[in-house]
MARSEFI-14886 format. One record per residue (C-alpha): residue number from 1; residue in one letter; x, y, z. Coordinates in pm, whole numbers. Layout:
REM residues N
+-----+------+--------+--------+--------+
:  nr : rest :   east :  north :     up :
+-----+------+--------+--------+--------+
: NUM :    A :      X :      Y :      Z :
...
+-----+------+--------+--------+--------+
//
This chain:
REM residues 401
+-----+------+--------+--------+--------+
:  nr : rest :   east :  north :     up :
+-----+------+--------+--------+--------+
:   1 :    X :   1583 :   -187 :  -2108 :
:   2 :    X :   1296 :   -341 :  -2289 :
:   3 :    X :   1151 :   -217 :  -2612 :
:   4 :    X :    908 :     56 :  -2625 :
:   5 :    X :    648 :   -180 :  -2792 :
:   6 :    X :    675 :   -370 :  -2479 :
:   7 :    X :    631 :    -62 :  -2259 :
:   8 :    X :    296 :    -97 :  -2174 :
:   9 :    X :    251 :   -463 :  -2191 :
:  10 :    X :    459 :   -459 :  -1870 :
:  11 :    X :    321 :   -128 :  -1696 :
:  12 :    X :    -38 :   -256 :  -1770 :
:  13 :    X :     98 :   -628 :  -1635 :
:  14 :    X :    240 :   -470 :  -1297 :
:  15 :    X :   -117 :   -247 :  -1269 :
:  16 :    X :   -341 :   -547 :  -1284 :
:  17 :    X :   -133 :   -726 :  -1023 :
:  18 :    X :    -99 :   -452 :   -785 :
:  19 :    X :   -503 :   -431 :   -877 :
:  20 :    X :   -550 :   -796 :   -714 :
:  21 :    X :   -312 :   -734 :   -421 :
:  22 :    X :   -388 :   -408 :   -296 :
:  23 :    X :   -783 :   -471 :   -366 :
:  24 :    X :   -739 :   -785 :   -154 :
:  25 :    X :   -583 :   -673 :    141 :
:  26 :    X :   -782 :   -316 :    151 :
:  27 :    X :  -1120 :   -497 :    166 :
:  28 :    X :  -1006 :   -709 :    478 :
:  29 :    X :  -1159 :   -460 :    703 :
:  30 :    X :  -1507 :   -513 :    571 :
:  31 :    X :  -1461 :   -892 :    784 :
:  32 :    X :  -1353 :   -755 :   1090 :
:  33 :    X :  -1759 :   -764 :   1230 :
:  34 :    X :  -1792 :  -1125 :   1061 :
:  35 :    X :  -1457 :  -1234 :   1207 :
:  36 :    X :  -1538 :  -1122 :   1543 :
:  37 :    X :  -1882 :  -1233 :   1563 :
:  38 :    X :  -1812 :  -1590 :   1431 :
:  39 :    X :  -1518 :  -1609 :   1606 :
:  40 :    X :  -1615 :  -1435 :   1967 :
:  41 :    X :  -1247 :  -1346 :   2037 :
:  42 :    X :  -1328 :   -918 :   2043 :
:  43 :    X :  -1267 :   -661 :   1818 :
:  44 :    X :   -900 :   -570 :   1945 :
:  45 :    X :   -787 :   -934 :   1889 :
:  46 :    X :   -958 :   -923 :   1518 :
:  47 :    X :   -758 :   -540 :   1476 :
:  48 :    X :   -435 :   -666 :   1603 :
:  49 :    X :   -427 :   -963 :   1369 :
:  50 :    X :   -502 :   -713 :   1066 :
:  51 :    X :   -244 :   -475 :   1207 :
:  52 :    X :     66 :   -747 :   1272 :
:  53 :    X :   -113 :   -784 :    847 :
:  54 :    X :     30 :   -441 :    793 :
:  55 :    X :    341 :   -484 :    931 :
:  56 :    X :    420 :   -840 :    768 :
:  57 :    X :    308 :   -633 :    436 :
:  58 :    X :    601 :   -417 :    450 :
:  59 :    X :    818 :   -639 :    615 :
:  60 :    X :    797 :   -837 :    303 :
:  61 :    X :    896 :   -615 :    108 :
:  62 :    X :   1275 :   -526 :    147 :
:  63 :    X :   1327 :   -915 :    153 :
:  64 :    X :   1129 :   -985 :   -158 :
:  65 :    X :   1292 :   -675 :   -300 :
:  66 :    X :   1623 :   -817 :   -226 :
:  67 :    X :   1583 :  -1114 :   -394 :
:  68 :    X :   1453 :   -961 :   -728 :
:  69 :    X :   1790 :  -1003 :   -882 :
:  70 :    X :   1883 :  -1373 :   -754 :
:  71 :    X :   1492 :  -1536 :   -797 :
:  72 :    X :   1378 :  -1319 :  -1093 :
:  73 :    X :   1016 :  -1092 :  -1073 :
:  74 :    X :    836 :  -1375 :  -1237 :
:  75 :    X :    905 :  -1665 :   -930 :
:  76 :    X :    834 :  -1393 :   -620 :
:  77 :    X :    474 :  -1326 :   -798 :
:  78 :    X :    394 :  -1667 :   -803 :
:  79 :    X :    529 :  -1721 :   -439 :
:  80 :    X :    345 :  -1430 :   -311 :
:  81 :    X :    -18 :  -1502 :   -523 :
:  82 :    X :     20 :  -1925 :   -301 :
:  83 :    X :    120 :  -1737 :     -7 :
:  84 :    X :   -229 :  -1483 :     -1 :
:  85 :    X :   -399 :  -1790 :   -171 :
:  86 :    X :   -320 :  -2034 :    133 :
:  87 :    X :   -348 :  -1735 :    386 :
:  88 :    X :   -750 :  -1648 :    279 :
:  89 :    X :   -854 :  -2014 :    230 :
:  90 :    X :   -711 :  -2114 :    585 :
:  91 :    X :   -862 :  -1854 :    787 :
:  92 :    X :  -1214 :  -1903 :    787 :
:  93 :    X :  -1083 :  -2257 :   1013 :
:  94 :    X :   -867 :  -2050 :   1256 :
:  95 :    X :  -1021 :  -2036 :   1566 :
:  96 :    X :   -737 :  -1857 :   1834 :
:  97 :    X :   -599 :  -1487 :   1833 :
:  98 :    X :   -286 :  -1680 :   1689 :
:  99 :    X :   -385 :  -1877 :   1410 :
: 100 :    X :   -577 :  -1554 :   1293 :
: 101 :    X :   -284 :  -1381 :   1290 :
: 102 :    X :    -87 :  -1606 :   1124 :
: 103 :    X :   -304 :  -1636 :    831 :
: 104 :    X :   -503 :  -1334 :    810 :
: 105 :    X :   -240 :  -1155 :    939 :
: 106 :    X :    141 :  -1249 :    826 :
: 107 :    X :     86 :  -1489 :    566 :
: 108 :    X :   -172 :  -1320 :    358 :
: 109 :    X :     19 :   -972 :    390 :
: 110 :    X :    344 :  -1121 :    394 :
: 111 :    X :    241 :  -1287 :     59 :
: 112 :    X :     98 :   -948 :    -63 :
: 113 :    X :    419 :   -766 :    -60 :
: 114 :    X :    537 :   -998 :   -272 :
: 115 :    X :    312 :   -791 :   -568 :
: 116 :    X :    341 :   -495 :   -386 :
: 117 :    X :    389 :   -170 :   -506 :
: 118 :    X :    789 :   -153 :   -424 :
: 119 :    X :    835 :   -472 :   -582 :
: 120 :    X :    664 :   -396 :   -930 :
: 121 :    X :    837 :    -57 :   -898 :
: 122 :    X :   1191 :   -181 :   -903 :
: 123 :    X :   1076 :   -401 :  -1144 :
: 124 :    X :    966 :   -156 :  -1427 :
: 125 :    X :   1220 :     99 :  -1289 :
: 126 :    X :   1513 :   -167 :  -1435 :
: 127 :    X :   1347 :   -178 :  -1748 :
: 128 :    X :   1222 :    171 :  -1880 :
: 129 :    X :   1417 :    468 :  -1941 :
: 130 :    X :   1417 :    729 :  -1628 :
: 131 :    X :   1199 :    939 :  -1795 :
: 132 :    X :    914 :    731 :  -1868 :
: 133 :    X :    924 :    600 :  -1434 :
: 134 :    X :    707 :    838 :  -1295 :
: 135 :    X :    414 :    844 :  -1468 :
: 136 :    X :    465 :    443 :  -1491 :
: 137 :    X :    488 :    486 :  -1070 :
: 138 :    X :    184 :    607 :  -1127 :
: 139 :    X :     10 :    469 :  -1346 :
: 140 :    X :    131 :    117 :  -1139 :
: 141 :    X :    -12 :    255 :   -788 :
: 142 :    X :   -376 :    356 :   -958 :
: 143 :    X :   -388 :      6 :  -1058 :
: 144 :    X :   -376 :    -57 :   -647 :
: 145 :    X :   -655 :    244 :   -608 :
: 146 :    X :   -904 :     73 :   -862 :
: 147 :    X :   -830 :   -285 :   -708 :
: 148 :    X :   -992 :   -105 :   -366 :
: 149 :    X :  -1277 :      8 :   -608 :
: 150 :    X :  -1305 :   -333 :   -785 :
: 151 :    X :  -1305 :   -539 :   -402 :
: 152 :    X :  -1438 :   -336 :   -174 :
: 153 :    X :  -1802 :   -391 :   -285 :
: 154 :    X :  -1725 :   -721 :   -454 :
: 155 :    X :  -1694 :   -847 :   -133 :
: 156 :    X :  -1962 :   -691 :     30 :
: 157 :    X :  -2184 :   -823 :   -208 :
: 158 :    X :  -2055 :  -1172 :   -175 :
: 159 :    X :  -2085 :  -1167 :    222 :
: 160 :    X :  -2406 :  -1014 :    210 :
: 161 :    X :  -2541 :  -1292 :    -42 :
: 162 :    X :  -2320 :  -1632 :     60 :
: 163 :    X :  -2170 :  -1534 :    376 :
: 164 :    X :  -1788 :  -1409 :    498 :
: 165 :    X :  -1617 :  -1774 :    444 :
: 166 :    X :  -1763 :  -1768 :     72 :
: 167 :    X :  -1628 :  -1407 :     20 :
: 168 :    X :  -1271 :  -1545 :    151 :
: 169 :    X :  -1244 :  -1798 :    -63 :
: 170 :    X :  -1348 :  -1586 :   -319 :
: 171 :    X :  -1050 :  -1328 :   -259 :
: 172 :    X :   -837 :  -1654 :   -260 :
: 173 :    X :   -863 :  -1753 :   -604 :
: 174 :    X :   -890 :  -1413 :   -709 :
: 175 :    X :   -525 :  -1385 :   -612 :
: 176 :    X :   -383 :  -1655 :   -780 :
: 177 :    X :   -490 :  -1416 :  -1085 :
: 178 :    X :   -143 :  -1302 :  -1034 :
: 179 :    X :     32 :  -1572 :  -1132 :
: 180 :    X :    -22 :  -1576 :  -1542 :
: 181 :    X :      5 :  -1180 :  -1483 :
: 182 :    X :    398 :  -1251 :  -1367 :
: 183 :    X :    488 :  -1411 :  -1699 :
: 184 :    X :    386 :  -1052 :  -1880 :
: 185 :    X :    677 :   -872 :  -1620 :
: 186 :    X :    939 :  -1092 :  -1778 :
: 187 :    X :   1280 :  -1144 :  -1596 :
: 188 :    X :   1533 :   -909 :  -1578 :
: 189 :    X :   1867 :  -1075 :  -1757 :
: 190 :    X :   2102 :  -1136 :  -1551 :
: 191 :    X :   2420 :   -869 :  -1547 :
: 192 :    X :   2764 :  -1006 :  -1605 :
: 193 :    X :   3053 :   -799 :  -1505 :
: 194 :    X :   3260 :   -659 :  -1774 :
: 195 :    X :   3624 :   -588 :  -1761 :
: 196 :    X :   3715 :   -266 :  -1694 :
: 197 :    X :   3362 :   -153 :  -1587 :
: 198 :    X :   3268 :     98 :  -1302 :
: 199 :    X :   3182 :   -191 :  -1006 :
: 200 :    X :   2801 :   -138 :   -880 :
: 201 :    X :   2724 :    -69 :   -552 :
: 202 :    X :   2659 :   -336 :   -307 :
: 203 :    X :   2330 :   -348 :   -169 :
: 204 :    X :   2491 :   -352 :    215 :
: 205 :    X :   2676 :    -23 :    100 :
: 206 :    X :   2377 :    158 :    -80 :
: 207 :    X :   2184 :     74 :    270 :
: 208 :    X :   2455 :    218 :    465 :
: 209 :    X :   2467 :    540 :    267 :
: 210 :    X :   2060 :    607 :    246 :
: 211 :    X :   2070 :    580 :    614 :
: 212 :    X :   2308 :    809 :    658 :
: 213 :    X :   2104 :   1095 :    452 :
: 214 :    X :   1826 :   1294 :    647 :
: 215 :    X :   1654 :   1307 :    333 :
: 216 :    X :   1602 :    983 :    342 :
: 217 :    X :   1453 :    968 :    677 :
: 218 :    X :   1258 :   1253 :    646 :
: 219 :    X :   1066 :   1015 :    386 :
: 220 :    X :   1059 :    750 :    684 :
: 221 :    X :    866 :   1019 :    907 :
: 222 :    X :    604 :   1133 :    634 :
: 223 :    X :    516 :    757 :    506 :
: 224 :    X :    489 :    620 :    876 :
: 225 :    X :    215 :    904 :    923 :
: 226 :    X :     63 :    787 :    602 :
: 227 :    X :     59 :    457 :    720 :
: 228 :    X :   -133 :    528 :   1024 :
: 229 :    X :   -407 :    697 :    877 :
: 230 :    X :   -446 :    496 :    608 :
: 231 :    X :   -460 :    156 :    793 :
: 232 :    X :   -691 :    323 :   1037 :
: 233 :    X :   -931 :    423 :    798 :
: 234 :    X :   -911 :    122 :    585 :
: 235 :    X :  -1003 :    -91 :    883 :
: 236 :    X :  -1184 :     63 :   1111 :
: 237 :    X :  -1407 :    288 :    837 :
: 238 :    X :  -1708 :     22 :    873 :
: 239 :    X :  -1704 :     62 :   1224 :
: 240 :    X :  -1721 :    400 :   1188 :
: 241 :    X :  -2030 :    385 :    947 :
: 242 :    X :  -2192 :    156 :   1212 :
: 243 :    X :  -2147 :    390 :   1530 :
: 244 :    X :  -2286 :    648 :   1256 :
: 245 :    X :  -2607 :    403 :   1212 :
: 246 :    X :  -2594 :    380 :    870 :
: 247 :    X :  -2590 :     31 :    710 :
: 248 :    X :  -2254 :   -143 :    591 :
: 249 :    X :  -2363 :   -103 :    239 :
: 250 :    X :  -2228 :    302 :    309 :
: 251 :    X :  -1870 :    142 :    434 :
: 252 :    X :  -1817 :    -77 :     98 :
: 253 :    X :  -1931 :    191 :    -78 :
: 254 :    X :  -1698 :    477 :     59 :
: 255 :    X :  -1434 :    251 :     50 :
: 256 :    X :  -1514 :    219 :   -330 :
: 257 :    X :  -1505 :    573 :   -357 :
: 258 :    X :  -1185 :    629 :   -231 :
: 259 :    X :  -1022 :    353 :   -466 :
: 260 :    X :  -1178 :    558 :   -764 :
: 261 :    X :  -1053 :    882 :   -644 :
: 262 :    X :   -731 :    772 :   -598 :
: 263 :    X :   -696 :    618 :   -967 :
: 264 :    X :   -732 :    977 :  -1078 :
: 265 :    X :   -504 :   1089 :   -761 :
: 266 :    X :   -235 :    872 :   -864 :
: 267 :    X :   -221 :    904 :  -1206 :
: 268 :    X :   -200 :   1302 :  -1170 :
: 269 :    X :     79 :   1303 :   -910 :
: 270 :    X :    264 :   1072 :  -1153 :
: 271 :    X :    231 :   1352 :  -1410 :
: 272 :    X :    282 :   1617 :  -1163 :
: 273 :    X :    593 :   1422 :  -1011 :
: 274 :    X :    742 :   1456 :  -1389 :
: 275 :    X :    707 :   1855 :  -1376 :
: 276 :    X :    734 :   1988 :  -1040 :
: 277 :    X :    980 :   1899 :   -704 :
: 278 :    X :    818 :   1591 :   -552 :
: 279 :    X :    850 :   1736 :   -161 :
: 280 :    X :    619 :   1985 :   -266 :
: 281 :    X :    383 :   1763 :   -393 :
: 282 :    X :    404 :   1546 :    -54 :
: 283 :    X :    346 :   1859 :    103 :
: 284 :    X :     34 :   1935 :    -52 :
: 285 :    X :   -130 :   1584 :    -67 :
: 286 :    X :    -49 :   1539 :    346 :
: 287 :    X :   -161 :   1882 :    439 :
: 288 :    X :   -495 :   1841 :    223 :
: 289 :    X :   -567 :   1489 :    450 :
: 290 :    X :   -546 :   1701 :    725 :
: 291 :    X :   -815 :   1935 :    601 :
: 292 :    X :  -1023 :   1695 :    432 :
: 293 :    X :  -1062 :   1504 :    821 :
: 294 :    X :  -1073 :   1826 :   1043 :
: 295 :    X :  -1424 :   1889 :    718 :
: 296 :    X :  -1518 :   1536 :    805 :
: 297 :    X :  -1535 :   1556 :   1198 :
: 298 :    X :  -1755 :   1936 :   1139 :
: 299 :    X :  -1979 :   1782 :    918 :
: 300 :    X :  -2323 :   1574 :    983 :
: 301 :    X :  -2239 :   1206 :    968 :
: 302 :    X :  -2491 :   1155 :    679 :
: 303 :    X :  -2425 :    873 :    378 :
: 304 :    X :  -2348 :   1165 :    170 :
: 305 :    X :  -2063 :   1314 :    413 :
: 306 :    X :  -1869 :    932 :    417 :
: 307 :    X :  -1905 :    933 :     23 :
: 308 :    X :  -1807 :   1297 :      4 :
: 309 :    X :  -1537 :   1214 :    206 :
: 310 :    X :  -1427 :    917 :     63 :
: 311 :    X :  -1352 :   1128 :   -266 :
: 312 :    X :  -1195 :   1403 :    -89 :
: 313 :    X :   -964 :   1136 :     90 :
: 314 :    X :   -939 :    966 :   -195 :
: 315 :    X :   -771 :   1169 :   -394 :
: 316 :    X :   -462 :   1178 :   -195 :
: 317 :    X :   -521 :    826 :    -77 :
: 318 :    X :   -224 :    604 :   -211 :
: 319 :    X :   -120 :    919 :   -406 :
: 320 :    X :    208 :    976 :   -206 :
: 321 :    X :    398 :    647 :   -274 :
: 322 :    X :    529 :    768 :   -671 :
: 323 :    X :    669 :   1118 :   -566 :
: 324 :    X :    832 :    925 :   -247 :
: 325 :    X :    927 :    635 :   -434 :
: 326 :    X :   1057 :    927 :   -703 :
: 327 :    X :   1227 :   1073 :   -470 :
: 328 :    X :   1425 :    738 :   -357 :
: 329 :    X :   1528 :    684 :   -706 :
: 330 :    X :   1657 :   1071 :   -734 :
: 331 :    X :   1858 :   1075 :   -424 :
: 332 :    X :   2000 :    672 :   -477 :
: 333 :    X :   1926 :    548 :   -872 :
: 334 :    X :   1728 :    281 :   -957 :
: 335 :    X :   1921 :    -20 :   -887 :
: 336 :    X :   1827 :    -92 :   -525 :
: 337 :    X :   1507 :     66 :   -565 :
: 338 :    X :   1285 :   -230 :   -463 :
: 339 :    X :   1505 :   -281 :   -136 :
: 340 :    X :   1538 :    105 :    -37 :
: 341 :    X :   1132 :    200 :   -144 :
: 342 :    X :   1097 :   -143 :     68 :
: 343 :    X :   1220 :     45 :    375 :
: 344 :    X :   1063 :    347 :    349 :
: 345 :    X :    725 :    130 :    330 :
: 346 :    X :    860 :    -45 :    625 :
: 347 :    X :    789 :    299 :    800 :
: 348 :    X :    471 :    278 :    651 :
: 349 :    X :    360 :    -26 :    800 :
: 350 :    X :    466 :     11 :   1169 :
: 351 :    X :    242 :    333 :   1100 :
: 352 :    X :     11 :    139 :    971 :
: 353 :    X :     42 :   -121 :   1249 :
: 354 :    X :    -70 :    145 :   1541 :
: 355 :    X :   -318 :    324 :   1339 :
: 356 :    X :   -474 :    -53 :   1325 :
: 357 :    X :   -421 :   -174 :   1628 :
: 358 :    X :   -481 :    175 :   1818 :
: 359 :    X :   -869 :    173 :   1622 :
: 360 :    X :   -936 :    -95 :   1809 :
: 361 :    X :   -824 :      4 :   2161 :
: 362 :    X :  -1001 :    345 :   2107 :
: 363 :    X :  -1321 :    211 :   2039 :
: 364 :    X :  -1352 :    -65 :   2304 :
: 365 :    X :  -1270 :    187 :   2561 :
: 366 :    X :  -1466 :    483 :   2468 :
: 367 :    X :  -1706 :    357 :   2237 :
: 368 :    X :  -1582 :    627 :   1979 :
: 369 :    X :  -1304 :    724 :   1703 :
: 370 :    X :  -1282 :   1047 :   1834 :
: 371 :    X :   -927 :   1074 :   1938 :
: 372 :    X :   -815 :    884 :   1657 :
: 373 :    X :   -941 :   1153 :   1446 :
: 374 :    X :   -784 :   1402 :   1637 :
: 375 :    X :   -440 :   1191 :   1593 :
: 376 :    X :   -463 :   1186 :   1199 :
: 377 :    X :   -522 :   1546 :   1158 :
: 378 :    X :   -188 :   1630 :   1375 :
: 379 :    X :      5 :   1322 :   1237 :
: 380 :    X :   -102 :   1433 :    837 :
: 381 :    X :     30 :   1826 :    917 :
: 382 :    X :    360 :   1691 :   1096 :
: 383 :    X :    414 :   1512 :    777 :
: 384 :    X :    289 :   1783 :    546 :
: 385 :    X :    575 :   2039 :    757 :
: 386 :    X :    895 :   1732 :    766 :
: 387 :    X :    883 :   1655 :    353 :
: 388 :    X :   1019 :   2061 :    362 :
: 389 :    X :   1370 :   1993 :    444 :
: 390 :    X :   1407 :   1709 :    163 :
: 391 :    X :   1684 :   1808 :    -74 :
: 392 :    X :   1600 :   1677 :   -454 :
: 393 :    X :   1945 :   1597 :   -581 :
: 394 :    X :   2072 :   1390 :   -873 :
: 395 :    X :   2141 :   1019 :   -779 :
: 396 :    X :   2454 :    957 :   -610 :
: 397 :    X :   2530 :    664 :   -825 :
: 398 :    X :   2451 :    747 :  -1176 :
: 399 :    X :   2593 :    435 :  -1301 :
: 400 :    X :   2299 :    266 :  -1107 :
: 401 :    X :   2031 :    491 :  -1276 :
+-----+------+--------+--------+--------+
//
């Protein structure tokens, strides 16, 4: 455990990376027009390329996760910030479904999870005291909501003033921010075994038992909803501004909006998470996306409905990773956090993967969002109803905690 002087230094540290990441790689749908009209290769190749994006993301993840004991927190930030770096810069040059795949796609995301939110969770959650993780869970994922704030009309402005190659290589350097950010995390000492001690679980083993527990994938379920909607909204939300005829200036902004909502979102579900059983909470922030999309759909598609919505949305936004990631660490401890969390987002990102990919389909073939709509208001109340059964017990390994 680290000092409490040092507390913040390290929860601020993880915030500001999570900040660059998240920011990045939830702006990418403001280049999907750009991409598709420089390129010519159609608006489902662009949307599958960002979708295999979110699926890299998560697949990332576990793996990086996995190695946060071996290659310390400090070396997968600085592989990860190269990896986005190299990804953003390339693309602009790709000219085949492939190559933007590859870069846009898997190695930009791919190098994203490595300062993901599961990775700077496990992080922090080996050095602070259990009580002070939630509220850092939170206070770590609202540093991913204001990065959506920050980039979202950063790049707008830039591709509206230089172009969408400019505003790439912009996001590119942006990212290797990261790197002097990574020397603030510090690395976690490595643990030599002690004669006599209790041994620790094996990763293999702690795998074998979370998979075993219907909590656990009842977790799965809810975040691959989440996923859906989110990476739906995220990329196709300036298309639907444009079949709404209002100007992309509305999409950057909404998608602001929602990043600012969220910072309060987050950081109140962290608190909450502290005080209250975190199913319920899960249950409340899916069943209120459900509403706040069935209000959207009634309402006139104005500017001020897609703003109004965006802070609705926003709210619960990114605001169910702490109590799920809370609820990891309750049922399995904190020592394979990063690789267990990891999984869950895996979940997340096939989710996210369909609700990508699926925006695209719908559009080209009926011109309309429609039924995608319909989709993430049954999807958020399935997930609202399966966080129910979740029991809330105290880690089976409290050696690990």
């Amino acid at each position: 455990m680290i000092g409490k002087r040092n507390h913040w230094m390290l929860v601020l540290s993880a915030s500001a990376i999570f900040m660059i990441t998240m920011g990045v790689r939830q702006s990418l749908g403001l280049f999907i027009s750009p991409l598709n009209t420089a390129t010519g290769l159609g608006i489902v190749t662009v949307s599958f390329a960002l979708a295999m994006g979110q699926f890299a993301w998560d697949v990332a993840q576990p793996l990086f996760g996995a190695l946060l004991d071996r290659a310390g927190t400090i070396r997968i930030i600085v592989v990860g910030a190269l990896m986005m770096a190299v990804g953003l810069a390339a693309t602009p040059f790709m000219s085949s479904g492939f190559g933007l795949a590859m870069m846009l796609g898997i190695l930009t995301a791919a190098g994203a999870g490595a300062g993901s939110f599961s990775v700077l969770l496990g992080c922090a959650a080996q050095r602070l005291p259990a009580e002070r993780r939630s509220f850092a869970s939170g206070f770590i994922n609202a540093g991913g909501s204001f990065g959506q704030f920050v980039f979202a009309p950063l790049s707008q402005a830039v591709i509206a003033a230089f172009g969408w190659m400019t505003a790439l290589w912009t996001l590119a350097a942006a990212c290797l921010a990261t790197i002097p950010l990574a020397f603030k995390l510090g690395d976690e000492p490595k643990t030599v075994p002690v004669a006599g001690a209790p041994q620790e679980i094996s990763l293999q083993e702690q795998i074998r038992i979370a998979f075993k527990d219907r909590s656990y994938w009842c977790l799965h379920a809810g975040f691959f909803t989440c996923g859906f909607h989110i990476s739906f909204l995220v990329t196709h939300l300036p298309g639907e501004v444009g079949l709404c005829g209002l100007p992309a200036a509305v999409s950057a902004g909404a998608l602001a909006i929602i990043g600012i909502a969220n910072v309060a979102g987050s950081l109140s579900v962290g608190w909450l998470a502290q005080r209250h059983r975190m199913k319920t909470l899960l249950f409340y922030v899916y069943g209120a996306r459900a509403v706040a999309i069935a209000c959207y759909l009634a309402a006139p598609k104005t500017a001020l409905t897609l703003y109004v919505f965006g802070a609705a949305l926003g709210v619960t936004w990114l605001a169910t990773a702490p109590p799920t990631a809370g609820l990891v660490g309750k049922l399995f401890g904190a020592r394979h956090l990063a690789t267990l969390f990891g999984l869950t987002l895996l979940s997340h990102q096939v989710g996210g993967f369909f609700g990508a990919w699926l925006g695209g389909i719908a559009v080209d073939r009926t011109g309309t969002y429609q039924w995608m709509w319909y989709a993430d208001i049954a999807l958020a109340s399935a997930a609202a109803l399966v966080n129910l059964p979740i029991r809330e017990a105290q880690p089976q390994m409290a050696f690990a905690s």
